[in-house]
Backbone bond lengths (Angstrom), bond angles and torsions (degrees), N, CA, C in turn:
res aa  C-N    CA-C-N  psi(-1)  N-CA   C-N-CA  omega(-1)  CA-C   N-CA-C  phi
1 X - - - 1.442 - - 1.514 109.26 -
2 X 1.231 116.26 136.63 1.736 119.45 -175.38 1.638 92.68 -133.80
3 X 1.364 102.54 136.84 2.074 90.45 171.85 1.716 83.08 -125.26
4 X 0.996 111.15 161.23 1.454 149.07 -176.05 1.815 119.90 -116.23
5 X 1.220 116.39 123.88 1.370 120.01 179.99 1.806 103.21 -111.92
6 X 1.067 100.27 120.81 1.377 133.17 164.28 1.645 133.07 -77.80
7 X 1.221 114.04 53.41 1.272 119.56 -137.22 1.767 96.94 -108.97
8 X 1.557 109.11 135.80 1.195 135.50 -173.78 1.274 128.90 -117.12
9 X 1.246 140.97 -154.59 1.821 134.86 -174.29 1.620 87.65 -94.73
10 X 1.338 109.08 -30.55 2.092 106.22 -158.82 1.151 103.18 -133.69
11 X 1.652 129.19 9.47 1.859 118.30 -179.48 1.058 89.56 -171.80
12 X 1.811 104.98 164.81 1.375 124.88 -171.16 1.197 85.83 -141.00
13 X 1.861 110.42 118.23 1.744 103.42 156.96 1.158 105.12 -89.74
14 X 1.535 124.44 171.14 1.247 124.14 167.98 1.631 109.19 -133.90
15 X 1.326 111.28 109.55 1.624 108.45 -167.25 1.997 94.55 -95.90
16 X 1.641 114.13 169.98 1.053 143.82 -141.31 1.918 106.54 -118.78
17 X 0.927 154.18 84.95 1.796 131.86 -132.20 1.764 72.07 -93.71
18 X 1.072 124.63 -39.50 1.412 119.84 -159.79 1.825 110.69 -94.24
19 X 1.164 122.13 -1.21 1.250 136.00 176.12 1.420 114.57 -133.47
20 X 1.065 112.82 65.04 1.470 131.39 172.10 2.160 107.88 -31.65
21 X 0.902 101.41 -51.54 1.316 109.13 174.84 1.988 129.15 -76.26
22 X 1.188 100.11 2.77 1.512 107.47 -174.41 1.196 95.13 -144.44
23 X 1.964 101.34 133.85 1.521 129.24 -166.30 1.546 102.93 -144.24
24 X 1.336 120.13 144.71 1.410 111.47 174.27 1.445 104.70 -129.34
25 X 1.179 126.83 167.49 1.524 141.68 162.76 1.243 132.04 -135.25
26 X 1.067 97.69 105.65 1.833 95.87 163.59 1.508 118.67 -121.78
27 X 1.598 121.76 152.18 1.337 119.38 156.95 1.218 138.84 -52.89
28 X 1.615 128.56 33.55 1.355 133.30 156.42 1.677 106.12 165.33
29 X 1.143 97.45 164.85 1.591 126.33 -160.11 1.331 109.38 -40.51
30 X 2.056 106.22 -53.54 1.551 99.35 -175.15 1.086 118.71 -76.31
31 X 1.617 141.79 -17.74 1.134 152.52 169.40 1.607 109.04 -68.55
32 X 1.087 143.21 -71.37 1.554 140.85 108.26 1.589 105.19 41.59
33 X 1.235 105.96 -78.01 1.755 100.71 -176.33 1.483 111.03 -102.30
34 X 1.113 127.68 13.07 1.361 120.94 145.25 1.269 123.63 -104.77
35 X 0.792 127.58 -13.90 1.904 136.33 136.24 1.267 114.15 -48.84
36 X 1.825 118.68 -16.96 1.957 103.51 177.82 1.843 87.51 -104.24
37 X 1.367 118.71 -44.63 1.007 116.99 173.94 1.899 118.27 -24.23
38 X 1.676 100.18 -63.14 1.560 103.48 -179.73 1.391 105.83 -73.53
39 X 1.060 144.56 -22.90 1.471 131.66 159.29 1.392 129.10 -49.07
40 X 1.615 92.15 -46.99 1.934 103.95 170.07 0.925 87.60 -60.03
41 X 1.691 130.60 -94.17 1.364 113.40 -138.90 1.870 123.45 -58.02
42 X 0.934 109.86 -42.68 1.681 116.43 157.83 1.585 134.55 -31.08
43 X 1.642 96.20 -49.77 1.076 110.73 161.34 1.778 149.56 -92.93
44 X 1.430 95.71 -45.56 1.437 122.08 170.62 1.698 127.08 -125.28
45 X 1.377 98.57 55.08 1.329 114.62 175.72 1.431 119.19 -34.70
46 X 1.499 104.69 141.94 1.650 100.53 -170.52 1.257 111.41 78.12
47 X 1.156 130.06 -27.87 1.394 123.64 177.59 1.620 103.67 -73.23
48 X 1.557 118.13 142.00 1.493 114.57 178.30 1.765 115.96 -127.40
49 X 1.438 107.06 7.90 1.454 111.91 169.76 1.892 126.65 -31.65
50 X 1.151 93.77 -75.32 1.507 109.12 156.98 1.173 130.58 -26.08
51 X 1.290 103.03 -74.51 1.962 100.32 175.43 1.427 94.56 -95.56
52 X 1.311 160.50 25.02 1.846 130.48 106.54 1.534 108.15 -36.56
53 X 1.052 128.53 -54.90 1.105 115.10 -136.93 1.277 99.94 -94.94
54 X 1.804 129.35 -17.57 1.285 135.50 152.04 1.676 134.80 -42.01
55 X 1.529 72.80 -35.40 1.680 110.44 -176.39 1.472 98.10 -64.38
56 X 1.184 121.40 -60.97 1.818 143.94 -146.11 1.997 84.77 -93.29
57 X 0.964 109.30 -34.47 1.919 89.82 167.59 1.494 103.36 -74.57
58 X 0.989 141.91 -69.69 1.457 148.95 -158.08 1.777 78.17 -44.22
59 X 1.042 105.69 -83.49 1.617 111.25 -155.73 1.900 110.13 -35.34
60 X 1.274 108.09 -32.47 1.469 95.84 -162.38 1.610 84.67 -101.43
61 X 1.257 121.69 3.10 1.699 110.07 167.61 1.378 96.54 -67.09
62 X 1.352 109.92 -66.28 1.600 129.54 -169.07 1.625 115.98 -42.72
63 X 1.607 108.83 -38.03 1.704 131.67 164.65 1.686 94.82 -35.15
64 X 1.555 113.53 -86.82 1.416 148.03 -173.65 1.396 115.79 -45.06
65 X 1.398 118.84 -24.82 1.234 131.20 167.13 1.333 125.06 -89.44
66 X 1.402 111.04 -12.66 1.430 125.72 179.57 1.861 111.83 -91.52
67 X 1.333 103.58 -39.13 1.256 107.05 163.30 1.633 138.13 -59.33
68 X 1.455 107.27 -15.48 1.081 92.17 179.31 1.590 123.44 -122.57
């Protein structure tokens, strides 16, 4: 399972590579990936795409925040 963020000036879709038929939206990134997060786990258990990659924003926020 891979989800994809679709991200705009005012919304984030989040499409499904393995669920062609299910899309989510929210107004920004962190909401965005915890909306693919509860899909993985809901849907494709064991799968950990989603929250890596939730994971890997926090972290390089935390990177960027350390620098300055």
């Amino acid at each position: 399972m891979a989800t994809k963020l679709d991200i705009s000036t005012n919304s984030v879709v989040i499409l499904c590579t393995d669920c062609p038929w299910w899309r989510g939206f929210r107004f920004d990134v962190d909401s965005a990936h915890d909306c693919a997060c509860a899909h993985q786990s809901a849907v494709h258990p064991g799968e950990t795409q989603a929250s890596m990659a939730r994971a890997n924003l926090h972290a390089s926020r935390a990177r960027r925040a350390a620098r300055k």
